[in-house]
C-alpha positions as CSV (number, residue, x, y, z in Angstrom):
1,X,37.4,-53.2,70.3
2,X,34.3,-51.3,70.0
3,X,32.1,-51.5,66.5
4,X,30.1,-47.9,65.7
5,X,27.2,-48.0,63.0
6,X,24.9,-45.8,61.6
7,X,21.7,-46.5,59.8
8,X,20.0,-44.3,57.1
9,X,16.8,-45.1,55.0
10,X,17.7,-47.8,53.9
11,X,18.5,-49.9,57.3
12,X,15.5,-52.4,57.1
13,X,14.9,-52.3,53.7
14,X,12.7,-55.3,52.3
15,X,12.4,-54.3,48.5
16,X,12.8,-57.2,46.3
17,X,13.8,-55.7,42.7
18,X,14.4,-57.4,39.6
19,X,18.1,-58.9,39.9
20,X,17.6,-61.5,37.3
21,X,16.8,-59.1,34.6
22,X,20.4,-56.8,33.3
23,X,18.0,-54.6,31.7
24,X,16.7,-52.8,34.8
25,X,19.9,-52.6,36.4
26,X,21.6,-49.2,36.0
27,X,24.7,-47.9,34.9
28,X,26.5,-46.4,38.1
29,X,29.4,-44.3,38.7
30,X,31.1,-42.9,42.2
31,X,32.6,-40.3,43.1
32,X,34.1,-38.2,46.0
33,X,32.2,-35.9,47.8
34,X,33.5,-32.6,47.5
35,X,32.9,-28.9,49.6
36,X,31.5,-26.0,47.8
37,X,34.6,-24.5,46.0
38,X,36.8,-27.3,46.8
39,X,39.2,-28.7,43.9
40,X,38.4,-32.1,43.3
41,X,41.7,-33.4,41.9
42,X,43.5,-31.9,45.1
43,X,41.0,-33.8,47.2
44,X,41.8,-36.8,45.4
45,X,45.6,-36.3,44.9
46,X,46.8,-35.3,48.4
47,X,44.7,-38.2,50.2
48,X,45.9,-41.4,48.9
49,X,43.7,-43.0,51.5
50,X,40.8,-41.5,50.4
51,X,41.6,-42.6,46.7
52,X,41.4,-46.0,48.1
53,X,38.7,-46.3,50.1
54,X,36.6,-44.5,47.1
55,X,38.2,-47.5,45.0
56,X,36.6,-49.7,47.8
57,X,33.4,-47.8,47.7
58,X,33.4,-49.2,43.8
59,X,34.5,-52.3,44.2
60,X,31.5,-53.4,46.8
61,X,29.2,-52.3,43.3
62,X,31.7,-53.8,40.9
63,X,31.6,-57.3,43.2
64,X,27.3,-57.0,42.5
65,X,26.9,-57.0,39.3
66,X,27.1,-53.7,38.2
67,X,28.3,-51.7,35.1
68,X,30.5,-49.5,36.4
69,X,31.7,-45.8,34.9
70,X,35.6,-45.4,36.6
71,X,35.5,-41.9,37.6
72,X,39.3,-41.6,38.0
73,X,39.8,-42.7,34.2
74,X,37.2,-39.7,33.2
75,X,38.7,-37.2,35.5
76,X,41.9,-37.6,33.9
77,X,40.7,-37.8,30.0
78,X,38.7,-34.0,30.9
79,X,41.5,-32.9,32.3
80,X,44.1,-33.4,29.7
81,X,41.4,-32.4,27.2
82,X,40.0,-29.5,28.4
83,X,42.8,-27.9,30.5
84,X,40.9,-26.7,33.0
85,X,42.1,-24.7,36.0
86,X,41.9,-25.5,39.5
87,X,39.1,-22.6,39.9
88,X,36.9,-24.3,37.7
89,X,36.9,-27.9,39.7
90,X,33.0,-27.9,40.1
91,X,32.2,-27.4,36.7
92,X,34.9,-29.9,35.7
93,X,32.7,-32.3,38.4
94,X,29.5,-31.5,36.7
95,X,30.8,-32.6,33.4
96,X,32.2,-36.0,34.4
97,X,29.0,-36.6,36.0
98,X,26.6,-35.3,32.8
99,X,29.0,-36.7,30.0
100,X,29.4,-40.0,31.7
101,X,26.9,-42.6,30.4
102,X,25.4,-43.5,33.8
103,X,22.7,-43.5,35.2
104,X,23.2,-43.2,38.8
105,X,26.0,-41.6,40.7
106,X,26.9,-42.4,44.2
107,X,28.6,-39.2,45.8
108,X,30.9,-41.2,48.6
109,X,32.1,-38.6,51.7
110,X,35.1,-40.2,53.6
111,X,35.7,-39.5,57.1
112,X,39.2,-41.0,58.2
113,X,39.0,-41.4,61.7
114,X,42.4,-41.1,64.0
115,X,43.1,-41.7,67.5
116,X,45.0,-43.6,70.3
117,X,42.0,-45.9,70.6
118,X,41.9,-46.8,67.1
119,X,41.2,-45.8,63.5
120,X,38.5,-46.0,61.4
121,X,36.5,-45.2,58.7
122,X,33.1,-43.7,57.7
123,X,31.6,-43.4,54.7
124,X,28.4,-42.2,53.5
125,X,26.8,-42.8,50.2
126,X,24.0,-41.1,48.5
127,X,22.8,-42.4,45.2
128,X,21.4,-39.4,42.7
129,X,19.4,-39.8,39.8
130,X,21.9,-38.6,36.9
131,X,18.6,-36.9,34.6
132,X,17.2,-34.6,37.1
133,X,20.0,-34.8,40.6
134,X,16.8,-36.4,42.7
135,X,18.2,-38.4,45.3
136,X,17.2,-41.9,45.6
137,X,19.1,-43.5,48.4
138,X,21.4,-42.8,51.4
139,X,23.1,-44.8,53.9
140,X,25.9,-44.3,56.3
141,X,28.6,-47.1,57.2
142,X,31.2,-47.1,60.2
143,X,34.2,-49.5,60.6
144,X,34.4,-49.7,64.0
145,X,38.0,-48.7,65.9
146,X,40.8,-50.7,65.1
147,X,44.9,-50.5,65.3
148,X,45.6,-50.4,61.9
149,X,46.1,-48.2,59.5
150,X,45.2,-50.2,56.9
151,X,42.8,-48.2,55.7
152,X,41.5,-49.9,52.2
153,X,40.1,-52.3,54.6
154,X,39.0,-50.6,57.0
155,X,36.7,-48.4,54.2
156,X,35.9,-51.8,52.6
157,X,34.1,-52.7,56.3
158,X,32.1,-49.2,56.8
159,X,31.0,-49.6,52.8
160,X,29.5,-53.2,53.4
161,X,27.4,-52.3,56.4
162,X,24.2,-51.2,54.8
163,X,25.0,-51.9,51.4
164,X,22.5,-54.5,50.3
165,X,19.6,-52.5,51.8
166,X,21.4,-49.5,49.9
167,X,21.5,-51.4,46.6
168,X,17.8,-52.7,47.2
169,X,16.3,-49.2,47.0
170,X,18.4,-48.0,44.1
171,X,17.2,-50.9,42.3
172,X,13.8,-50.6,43.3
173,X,13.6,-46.8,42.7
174,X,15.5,-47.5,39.5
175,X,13.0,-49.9,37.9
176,X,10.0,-47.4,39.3
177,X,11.7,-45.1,37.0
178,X,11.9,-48.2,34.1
179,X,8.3,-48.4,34.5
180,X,6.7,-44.9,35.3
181,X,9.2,-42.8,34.3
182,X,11.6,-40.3,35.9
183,X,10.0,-37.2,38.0
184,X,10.5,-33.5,37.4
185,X,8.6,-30.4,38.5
186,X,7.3,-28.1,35.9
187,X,6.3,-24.4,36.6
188,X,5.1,-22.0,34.0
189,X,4.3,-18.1,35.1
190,X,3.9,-15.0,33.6
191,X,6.8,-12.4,33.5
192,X,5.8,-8.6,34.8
193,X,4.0,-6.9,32.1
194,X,3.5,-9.8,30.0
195,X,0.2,-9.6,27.9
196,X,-0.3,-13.5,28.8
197,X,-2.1,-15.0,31.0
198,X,-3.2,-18.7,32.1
199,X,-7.2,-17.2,31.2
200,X,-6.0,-15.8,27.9
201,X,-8.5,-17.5,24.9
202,X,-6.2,-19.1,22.1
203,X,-7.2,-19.6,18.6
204,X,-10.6,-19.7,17.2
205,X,-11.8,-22.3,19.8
206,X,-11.3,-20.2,22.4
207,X,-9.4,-22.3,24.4
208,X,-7.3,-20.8,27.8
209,X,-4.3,-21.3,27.6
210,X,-4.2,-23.5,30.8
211,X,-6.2,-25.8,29.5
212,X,-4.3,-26.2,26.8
213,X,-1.2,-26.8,28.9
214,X,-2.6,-28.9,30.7
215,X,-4.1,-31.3,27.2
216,X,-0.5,-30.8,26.0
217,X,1.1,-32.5,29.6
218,X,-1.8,-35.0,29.0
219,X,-0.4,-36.2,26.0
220,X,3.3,-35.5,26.6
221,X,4.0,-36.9,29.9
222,X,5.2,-40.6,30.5
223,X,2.0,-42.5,30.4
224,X,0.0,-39.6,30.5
225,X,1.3,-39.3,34.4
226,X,1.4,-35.8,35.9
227,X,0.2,-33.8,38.7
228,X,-1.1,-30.5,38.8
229,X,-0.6,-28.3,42.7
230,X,-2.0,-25.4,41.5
231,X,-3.2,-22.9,39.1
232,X,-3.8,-18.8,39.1
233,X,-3.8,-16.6,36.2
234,X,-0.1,-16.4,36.4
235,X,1.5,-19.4,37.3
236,X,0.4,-23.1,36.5
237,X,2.9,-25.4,38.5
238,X,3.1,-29.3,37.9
239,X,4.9,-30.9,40.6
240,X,5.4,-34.8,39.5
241,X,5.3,-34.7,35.6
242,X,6.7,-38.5,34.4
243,X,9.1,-38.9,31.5
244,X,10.4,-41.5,29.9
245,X,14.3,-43.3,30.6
246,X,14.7,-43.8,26.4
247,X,12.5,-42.0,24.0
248,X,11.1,-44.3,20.9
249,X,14.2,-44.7,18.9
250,X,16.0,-46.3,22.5
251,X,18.2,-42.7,23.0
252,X,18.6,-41.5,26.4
253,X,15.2,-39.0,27.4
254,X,16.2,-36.2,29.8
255,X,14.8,-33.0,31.1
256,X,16.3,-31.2,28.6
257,X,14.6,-32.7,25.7
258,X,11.1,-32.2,27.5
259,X,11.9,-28.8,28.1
260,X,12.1,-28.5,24.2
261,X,9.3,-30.1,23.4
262,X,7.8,-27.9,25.7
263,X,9.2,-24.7,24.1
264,X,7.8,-26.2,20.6
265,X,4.4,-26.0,21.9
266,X,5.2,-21.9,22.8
267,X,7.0,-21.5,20.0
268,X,3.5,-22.8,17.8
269,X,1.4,-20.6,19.7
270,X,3.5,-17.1,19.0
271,X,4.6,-17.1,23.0
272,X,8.0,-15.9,23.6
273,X,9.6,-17.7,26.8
274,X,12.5,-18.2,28.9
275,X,13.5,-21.3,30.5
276,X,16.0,-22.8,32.7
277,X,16.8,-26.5,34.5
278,X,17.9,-27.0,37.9
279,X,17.7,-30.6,39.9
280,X,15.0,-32.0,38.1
281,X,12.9,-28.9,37.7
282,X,11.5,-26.9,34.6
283,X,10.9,-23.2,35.2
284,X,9.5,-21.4,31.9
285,X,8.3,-17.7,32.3
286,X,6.2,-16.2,29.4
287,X,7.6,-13.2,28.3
């Protein structure tokens, strides 16, 4: 019998994160891997093999030490609650994944391997930061070719290659984030025929309005940590801002809530904006 692996970034990790202290471990949650389009509950429903090696996939965290969010027990609460159709299976994804308490999902793809030498299983596992959708980790796992078609175990082989040096970054990364605080990108331009720009003199001091941007990220980003790539008169982008996990009252700090912070400072200065938030990045454009 012949044994296949693959290695990701994580192959030879040698982080050593903190694994005595609960408090920087994250919540996590896994779930399937689904194509764009695809319905997630048909996925799940017409493979029971792939139900159980994703159970597998959770099990291997569950076995660590890890607070686990069971993805199948939200998946069914949101769809009895909401009634959502089959066409609408991505956003009803998006929803587990943002109402779910975690921290950390691990998006599992399972590749069921068939044929007269063998079966087996692949899996590969990429971790994603739940506040902005940076990934943190990947790692890829084979079974090797067997005759069974026992395929829990099988899927509970692939997982466990790889999965301490898997669990070492995410743990690592994860109490980077405990520490400095999560990374977005933040861009601020100017909209066509907009009487802004980055030079314009604010107030009575006379201050441009990219410097003041730039004392407001001073004083608003985690620990004062942020990185500017580049300023012109109509566009200012910072490409690692830090902000916090909690915010001082111990609630849950996302992009969201620095984006309205950030729209608080417009709002103060008479600037009318528009924003939006995609995978950790902040676009506002001054109207």
């Amino acid at each position: 019998m012949a044994t296949t692996t693959a290695s990701a970034q994580v192959a030879n990790a040698t982080m050593t994160p903190p694994q005595a202290s609960p408090q920087y471990k994250p919540r996590m949650m896994v779930i399937p891997f689904t194509k764009q389009g695809e319905d997630i509950r048909t996925v799940l429903e017409d493979d029971v093999n792939k139900r159980i090696a994703l159970t597998k996939v959770k099990e291997a965290f569950d076995h660590r030490g890890y607070t686990m969010v069971d993805f199948f027990a939200r998946l069914k609460a949101l769809s009895t609650a909401s009634g959502l159709g089959t066409d609408q299976q991505q956003d009803h994804k998006t929803l587990i994944i943002q109402g779910s308490g975690a921290d950390i999902y691990v998006e599992a793809e399972i590749d069921i391997l068939q044929s007269a030498t063998g079966n087996a299983v692949k899996v590969i596992l990429t971790a994603y930061d739940i506040s902005t959708g940076n990934s943190l980790a990947n790692t890829i796992g084979e079974s090797g070719r067997f005759y069974t078609d026992d395929y829990g175990k099988l899927a509970a082989r692939a997982v466990e290659k790889g999965m301490d040096g898997f669990l070492n970054v995410i743990q690592s990364k994860f109490y980077d984030i405990v520490e400095n605080g999560r990374s977005i990108s933040v861009t601020i331009g100017v909209a066509d025929g907009s009487q802004w720009l980055m030079s314009t003199e604010l107030g009575a001091e006379g201050m441009i309005l990219s410097d003041r941007l730039e004392i407001w990220m001073e004083e608003n980003a985690y620990k004062g940590n942020y990185h500017i790539q580049g300023t012109t008169d109509r566009q200012m982008i910072f490409d690692d801002v830090r902000i916090p996990l909690k915010d001082e009252n111990g609630r849950t700090y996302n992009i969201n809530k620095f984006a309205l912070k950030l729209a608080k400072l417009f709002s103060q200065m008479g600037i009318r904006i528009e924003r939006s938030i995609s995978t950790g990045t902040l676009v506002v454009t001054l109207k």
